[in-house]
C-alpha positions in Angstrom: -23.7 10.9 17.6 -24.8 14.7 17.1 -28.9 14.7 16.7 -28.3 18.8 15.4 -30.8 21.2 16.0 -33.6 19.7 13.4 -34.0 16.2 14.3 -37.2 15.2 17.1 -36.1 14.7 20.6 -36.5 11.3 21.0 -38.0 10.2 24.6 -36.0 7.6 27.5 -38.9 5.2 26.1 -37.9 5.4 22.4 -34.3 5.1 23.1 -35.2 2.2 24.7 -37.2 0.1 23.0 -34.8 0.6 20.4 -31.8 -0.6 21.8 -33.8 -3.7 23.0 -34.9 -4.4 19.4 -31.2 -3.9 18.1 -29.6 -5.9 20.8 -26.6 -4.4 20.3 -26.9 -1.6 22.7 -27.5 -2.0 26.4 -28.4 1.9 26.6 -28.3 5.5 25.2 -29.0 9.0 26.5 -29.0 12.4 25.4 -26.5 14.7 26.9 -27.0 18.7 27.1 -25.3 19.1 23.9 -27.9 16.9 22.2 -25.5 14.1 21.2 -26.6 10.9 21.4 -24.6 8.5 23.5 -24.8 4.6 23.2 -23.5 2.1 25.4 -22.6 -1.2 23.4 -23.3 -4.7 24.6 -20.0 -5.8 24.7 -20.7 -9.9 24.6 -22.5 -9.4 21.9 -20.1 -7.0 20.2 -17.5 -9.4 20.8 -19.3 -12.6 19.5 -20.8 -10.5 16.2 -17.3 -8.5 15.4 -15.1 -11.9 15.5 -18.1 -14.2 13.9 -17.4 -11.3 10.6 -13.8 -11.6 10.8 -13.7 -15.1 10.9 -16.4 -15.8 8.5 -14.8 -13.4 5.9 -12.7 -14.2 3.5 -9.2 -15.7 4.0 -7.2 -13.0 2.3 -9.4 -9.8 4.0 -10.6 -10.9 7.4 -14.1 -9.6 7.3 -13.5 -6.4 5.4 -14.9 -6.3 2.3 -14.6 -3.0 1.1 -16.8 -0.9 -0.9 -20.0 -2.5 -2.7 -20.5 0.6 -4.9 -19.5 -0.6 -8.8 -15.8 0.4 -9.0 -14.2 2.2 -12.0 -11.3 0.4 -13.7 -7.6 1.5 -12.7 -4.1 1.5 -14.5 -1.4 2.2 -12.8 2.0 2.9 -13.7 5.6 4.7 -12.7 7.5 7.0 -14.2 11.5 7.4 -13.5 14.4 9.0 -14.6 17.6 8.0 -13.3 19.3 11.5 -11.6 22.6 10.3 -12.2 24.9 12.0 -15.3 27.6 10.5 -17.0 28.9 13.0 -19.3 26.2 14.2 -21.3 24.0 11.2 -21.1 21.2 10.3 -18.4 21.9 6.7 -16.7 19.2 4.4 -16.7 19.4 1.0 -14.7 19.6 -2.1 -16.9 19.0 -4.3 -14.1 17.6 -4.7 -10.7 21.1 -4.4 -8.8 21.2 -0.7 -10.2 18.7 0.5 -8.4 18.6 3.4 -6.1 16.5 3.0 -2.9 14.5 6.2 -4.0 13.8 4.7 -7.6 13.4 1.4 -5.5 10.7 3.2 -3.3 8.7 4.5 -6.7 8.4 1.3 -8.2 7.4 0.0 -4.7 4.5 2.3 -4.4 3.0 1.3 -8.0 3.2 -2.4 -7.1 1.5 -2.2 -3.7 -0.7 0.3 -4.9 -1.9 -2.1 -7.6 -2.1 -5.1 -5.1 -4.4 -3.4 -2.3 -6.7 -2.6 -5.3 -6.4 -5.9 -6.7 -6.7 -7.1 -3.3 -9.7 -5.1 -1.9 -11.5 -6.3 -5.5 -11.2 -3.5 -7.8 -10.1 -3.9 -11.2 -6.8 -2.5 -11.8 -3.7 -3.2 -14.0 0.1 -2.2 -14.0 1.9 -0.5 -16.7 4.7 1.5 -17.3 5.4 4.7 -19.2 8.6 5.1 -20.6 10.6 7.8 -23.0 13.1 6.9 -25.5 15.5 5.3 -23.8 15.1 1.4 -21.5 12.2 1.2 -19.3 13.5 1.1 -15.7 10.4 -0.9 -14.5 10.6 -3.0 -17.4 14.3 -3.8 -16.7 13.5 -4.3 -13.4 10.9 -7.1 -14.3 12.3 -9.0 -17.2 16.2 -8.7 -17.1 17.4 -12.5 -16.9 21.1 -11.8 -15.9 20.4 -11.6 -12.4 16.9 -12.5 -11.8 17.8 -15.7 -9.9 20.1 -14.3 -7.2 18.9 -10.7 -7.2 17.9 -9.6 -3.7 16.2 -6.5 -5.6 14.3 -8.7 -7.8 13.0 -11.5 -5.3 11.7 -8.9 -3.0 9.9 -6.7 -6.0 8.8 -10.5 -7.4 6.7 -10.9 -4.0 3.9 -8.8 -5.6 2.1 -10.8 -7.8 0.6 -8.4 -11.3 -1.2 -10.8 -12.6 -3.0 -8.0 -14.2 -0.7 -5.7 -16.9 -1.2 -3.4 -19.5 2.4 -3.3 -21.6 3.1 -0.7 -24.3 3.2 -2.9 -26.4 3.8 -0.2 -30.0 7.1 0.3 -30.9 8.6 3.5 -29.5 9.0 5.3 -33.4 5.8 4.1 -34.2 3.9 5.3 -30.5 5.7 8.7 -31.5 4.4 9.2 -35.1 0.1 8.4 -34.0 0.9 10.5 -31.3 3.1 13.5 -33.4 -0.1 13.0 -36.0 -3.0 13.7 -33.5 -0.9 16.7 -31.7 -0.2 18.6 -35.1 -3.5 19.6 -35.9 -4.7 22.0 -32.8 -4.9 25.4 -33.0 -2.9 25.5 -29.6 0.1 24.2 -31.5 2.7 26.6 -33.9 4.8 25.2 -36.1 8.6 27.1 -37.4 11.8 26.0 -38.6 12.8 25.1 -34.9 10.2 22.1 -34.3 6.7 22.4 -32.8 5.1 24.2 -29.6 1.8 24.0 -27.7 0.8 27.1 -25.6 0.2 25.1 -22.8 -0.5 28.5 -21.0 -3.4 29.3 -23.0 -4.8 25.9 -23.6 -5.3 25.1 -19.2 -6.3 29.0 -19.2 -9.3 28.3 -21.6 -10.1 24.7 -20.7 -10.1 25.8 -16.4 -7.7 23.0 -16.1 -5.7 25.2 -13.2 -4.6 22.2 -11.0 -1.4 21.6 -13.5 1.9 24.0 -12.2 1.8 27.2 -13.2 4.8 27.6 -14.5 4.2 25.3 -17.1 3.9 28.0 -20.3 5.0 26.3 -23.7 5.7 22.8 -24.3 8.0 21.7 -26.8 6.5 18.6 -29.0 9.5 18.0 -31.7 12.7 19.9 -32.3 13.3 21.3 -35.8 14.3 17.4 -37.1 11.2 16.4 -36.8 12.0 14.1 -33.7 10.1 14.1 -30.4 11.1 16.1 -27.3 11.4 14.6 -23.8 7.9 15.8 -23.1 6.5 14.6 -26.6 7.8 11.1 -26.2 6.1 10.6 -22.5 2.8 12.1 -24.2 3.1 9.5 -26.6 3.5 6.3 -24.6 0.5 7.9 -22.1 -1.3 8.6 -25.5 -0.7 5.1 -26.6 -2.2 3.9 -23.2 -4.9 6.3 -22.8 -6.1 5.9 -26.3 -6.6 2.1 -26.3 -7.7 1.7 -22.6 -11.0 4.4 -23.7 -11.1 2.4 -27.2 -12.1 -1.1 -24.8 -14.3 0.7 -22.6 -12.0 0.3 -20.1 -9.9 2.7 -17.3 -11.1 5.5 -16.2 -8.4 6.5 -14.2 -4.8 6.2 -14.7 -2.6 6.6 -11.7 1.3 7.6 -12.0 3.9 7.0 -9.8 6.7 9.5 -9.7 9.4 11.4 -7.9 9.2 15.3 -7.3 12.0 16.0 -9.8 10.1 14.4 -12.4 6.6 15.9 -11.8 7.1 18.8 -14.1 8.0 16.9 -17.4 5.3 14.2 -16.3 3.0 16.9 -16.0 4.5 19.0 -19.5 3.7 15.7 -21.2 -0.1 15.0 -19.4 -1.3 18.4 -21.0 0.0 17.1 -24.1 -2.3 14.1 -24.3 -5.3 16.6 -23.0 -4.5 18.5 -26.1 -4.1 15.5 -28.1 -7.8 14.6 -27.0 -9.5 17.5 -27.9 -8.8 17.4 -31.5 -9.2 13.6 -31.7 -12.3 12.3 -30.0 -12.5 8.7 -28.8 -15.0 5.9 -28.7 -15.4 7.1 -25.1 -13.6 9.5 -22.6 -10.0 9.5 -21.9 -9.2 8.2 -18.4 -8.0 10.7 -15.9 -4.7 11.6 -15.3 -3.9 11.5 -11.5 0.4 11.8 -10.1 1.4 10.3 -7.1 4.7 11.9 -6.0 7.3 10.4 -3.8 10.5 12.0 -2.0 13.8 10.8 -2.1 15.2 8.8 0.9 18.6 10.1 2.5 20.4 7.3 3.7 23.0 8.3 6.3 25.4 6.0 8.3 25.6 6.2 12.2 28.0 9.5 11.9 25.2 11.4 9.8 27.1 11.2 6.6 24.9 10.9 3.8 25.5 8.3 1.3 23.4 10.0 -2.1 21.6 7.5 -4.6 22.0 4.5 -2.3 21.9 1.3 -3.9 18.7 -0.7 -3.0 20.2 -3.8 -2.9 23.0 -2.6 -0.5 20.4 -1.6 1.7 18.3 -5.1 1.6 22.1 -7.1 2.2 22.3 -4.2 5.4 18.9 -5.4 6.5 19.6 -9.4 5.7 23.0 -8.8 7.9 21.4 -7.1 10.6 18.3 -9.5 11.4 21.1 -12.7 10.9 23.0 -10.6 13.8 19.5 -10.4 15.8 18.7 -14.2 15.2 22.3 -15.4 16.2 22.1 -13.7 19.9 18.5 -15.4 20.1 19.9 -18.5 19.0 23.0 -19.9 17.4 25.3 -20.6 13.6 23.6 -24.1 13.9 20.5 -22.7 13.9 20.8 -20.1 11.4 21.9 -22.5 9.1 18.4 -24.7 8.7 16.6 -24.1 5.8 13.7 -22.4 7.6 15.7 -20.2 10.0 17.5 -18.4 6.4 13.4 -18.3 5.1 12.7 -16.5 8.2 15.0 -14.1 8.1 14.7 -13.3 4.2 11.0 -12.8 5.5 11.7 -10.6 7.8 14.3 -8.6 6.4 11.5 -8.1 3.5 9.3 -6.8 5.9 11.6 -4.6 7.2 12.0 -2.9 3.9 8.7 -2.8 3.1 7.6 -0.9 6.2 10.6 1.8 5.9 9.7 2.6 2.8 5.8 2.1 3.0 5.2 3.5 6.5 5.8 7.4 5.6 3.5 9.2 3.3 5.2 8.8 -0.7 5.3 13.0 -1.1 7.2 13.0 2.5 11.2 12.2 2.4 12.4 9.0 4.2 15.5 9.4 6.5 17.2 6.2 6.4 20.2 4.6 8.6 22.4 2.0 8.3 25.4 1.2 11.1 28.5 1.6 9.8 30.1 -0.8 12.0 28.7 -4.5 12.2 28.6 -4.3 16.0 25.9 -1.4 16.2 23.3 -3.8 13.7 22.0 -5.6 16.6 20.5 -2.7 18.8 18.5 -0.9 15.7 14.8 -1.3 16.2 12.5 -2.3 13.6 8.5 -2.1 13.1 8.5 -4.6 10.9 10.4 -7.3 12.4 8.1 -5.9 15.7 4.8 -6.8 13.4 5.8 -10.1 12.1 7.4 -11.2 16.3 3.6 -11.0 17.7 1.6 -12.8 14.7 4.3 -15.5 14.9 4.1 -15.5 19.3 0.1 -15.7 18.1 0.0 -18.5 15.6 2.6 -20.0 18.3 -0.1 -19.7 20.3 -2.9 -21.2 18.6 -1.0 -24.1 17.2 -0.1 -24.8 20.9 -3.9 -24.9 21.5 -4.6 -27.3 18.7 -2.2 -29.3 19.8 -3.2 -29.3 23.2 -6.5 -30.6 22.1 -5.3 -33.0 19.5 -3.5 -34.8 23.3 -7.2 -34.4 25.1 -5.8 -31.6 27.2 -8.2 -29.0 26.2 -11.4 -29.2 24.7 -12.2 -28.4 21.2 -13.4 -24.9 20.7 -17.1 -25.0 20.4 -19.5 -23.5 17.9 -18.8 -19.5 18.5 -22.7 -19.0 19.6 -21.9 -21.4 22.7 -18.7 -18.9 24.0 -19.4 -16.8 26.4 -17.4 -13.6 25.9 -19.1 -11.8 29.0 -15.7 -13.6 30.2 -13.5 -10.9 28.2 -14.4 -8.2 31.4 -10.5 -7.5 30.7 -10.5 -3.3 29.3 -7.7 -4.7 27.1 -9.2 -7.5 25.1 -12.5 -4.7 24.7 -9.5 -1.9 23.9 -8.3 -4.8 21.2 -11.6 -5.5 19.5 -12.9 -1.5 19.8 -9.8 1.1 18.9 -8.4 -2.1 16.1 -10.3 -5.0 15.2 -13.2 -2.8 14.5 -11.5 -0.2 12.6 -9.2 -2.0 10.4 -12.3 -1.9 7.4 -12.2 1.7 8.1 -8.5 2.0 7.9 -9.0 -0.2 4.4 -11.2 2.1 3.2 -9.5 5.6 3.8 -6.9 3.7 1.8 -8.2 2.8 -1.6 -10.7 5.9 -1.1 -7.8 8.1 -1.0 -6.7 7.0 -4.6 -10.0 5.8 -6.0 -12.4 8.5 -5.4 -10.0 11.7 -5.7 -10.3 14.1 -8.4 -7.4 16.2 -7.9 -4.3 16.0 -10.2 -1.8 15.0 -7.1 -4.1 12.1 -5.1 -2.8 10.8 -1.7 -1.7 7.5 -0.9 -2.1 6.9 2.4 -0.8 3.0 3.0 1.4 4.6 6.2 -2.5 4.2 7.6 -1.9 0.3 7.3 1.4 0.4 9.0 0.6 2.2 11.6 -2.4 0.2 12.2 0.1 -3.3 12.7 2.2 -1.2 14.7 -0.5 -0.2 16.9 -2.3 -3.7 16.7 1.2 -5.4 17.8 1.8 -3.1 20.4 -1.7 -3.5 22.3 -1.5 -7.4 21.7 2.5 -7.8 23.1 1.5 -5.3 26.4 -2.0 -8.1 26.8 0.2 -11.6 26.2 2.7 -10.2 28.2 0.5 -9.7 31.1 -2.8 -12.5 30.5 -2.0 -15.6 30.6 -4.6 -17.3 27.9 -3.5 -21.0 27.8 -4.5 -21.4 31.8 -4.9 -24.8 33.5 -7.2 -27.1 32.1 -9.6 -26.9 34.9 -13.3 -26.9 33.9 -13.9 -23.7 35.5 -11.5 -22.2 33.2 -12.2 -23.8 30.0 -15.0 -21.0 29.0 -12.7 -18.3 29.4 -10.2 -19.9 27.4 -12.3 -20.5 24.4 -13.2 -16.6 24.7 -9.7 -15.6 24.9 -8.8 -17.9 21.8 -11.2 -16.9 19.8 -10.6 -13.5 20.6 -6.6 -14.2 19.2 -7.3 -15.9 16.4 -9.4 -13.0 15.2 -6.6 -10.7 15.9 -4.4 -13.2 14.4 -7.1 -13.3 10.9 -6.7 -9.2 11.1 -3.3 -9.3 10.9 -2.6 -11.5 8.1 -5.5 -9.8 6.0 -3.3 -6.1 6.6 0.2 -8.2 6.1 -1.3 -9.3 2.6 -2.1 -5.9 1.7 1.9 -5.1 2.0 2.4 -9.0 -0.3 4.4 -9.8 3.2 3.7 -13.2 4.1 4.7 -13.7 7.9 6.1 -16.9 9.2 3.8 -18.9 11.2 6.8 -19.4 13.6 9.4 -18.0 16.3 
């Protein structure tokens, strides 16, 4: 901790008697740099760090995020399908039609809204949509193929129990919003349709974060009928308008893909115009973009397979971890009820943390084996993740049971452990570079989207994936080399309590940051 150059010197005796009132701290110094250096009492830290985590609450494992009052989110997606057929853009009419990349987008709304719905903010889904079917929407309600879809059961795993629809017809949306544009001064009206000098209007207003190419923006074409841009202004309008009517968001966060950021952003300037020349009961929420990259999928040869499907890619996954579970075990195996759960769960995970574990505005290089005897030696975080929480809840259930038989003793109240046992540097390595942090991690997180004011906010959930990977990493190297279930000899029973308290904590973690991705991992091997 840096003192600087205008804070007292405080004396050995201060320092002192102020780690003996805190308890917490067995020491501290000043070095010639003036930084203050602390030296933790690790029992202590060990008992107070895993009392939190397992005294929080089930879902969050001691973190609770942020007690300042929290602003109301929407969030929503934006897509247009990049495919042509002749003249006419393609837009998915069900699930199966997905593209991994337009599967990615509406992946990053969802889990966006569930780690603020998790963490305890108040925020909603939506979608915005043009004139033509909502691809989210689709996605969400089409019945033909909801049952069996792979695409739909794994985007089903995030509950929304939280929505704001537009619920306005499309014609209707497009007239309030055509009637509440016409008026400015920014817009000029000719035989040809209607055009806002979008130049002029972010010039005068200092609104210089939008792309500086965007000029004029063309509202309706000489029938009378919205543009492209005109239409998206009118369904964020329609949003925007009656969120600030119920006092309620003050932020509204969209999902899209870089090809789409210019008319997204062509039709955000419209509803800023739209604003100024009809005041609300109360501000407008803020417009903030997310953007996400495509993702390249590419076989074993490096030959790139463009708008891959995002259900091929979850049946690639499904038939590589049944490959992986048949050389662990066997057909009559794989064929029990909960062996197929656990490897839908895992193949779920496995998605989830290629498409989650690199930044949204960075691409995502993808590969599936062409040939179905190169599935079982790809790698996998996810799969990696979801191995040590099951070896860990292995663990503990072992424990319980062992004491449910008399072998072991109950664990006792957590003030009676002594964890100046844990003199192991990687159960303090365990509890110091993760346990501790993961709040932290949380934090950067939601901050990232919650507290920005820039037009383009980060999303950095790769912070929560790399955080498991790390987590599951440190733990495998520590089981692999401790044993923690020892002989039941008295001697031994203290450390073991330690230990298991120490892995159940670590167990609580992971769970809490497993929730945040809606992946719920199997308590088993």
């Amino acid at each position: 901790i840096c003192l600087g150059r205008f804070l007292p010197t405080p004396t050995e005796e201060e320092l002192s008697a102020a780690c003996e009132r805190c308890g917490t701290f067995t020491g501290a110094r000043l070095n010639p740099q003036r930084q203050l250096c602390l030296s933790l009492n690790r029992p202590i830290t060990f008992q107070r760090c895993i009392q939190q985590i397992l005294d929080g609450r089930p879902d969050w494992g001691g973190c609770h995020g942020d007690t300042a009052p929290q602003e109301p989110i929407i969030v929503t997606d934006y897509i247009t399908r990049s495919r042509v057929s002749g003249n006419e853009v393609e837009l998915p009419g069900a699930p199966h039609q997905l593209s991994v990349s337009e599967g990615r987008i509406i992946l990053v709304k969802k889990v966006l809204h569930h780690v603020l719905t998790v963490t305890g903010r108040r925020a909603a889904e939506s979608q915005v949509t043009r004139n033509c079917p909502d691809v989210a929407e689709a996605v969400l309600c089409d019945s033909r193929t909801a049952q069996n879809c792979l695409v739909q059961k794994f985007l089903d795993s995030f509950s929304s129990p939280s929505t704001v629809s537009v619920e306005a017809p499309a014609a209707l949306r497009e007239e309030e919003f055509l009637h509440a544009i016409q008026s400015s001064t920014y817009i000029s009206h000719s035989h040809r349709g209607s055009v806002c000098d979008a130049k002029r209007f972010l010039h005068e207003k200092g609104l210089d974060a939008y792309d500086d190419n965007i000029h004029t923006i063309t509202v309706c074409g000489e029938d009378g009928a919205p543009s492209q841009a005109g239409s998206l202004a009118s369904s964020v309008w329609d949003i925007s308008t009656r969120l600030a009517g119920e006092k309620s968001a003050r932020r509204v966060i969209h999902a899209t893909r870089h090809s789409d950021n210019f008319k997204l952003q062509q039709a955000l300037v419209l509803v800023e115009v739209a604003g100024e020349i009809q005041p609300q009961p109360h501000p407008l929420p803020s417009q903030h973009i997310i953007l996400c990259s495509d993702v390249e999928v590419s076989d074993d040869e490096d030959r790139v397979t463009k708008d891959y499907l995002l259900e091929d890619l979850l049946k690639k996954r499904q038939s590589q971890m049944t490959e992986a579970f048949l050389i662990k075990y066997d057909a009559k195996t794989l064929s029990e009820a909960n062996a197929q759960d656990l490897v839908s769960a895992t193949t779920e995970a496995v998605v989830k943390f290629e498409l989650l574990s690199t930044d949204p505005q960075s691409k995502i290089k993808l590969t599936v084996p062409s040939k179905a005897s190169q599935s079982s030696d790809v790698r996998f975080a996810g799969s990696f993740v979801l191995y040590n929480f099951a070896r860990l809840a292995n663990l503990v259930r072992n424990f319980e049971k062992a004491c449910n038989l008399g072998k072991y003793p109950s664990l006792p109240d957590i003030s009676l452990v002594d964890f100046s046992l844990l003199t192991d540097e990687e159960e303090w390595s365990i509890l110091f570079r993760h346990l501790l942090q993961f709040p932290l991690v949380v934090r950067e997180v939601t901050s990232s989207v919650c507290q920005s004011r820039a037009l383009r906010c980060q999303f950095k959930l790769k912070k929560i994936c790399q955080f498991l990977t790390q987590l599951s990493h440190c733990v495998s190297t520590y089981y692999s080399r401790v044993k923690i279930l020892m002989a039941p000899e008295p001697h031994l029973i203290p450390l073991i309590h330690a230990r298991l308290l120490l892995i159940t904590a670590v167990k609580r973690t992971m769970y809490s940051a497993l929730q945040l991705l809606a992946i719920e991992p199997p308590q088993q091997l």
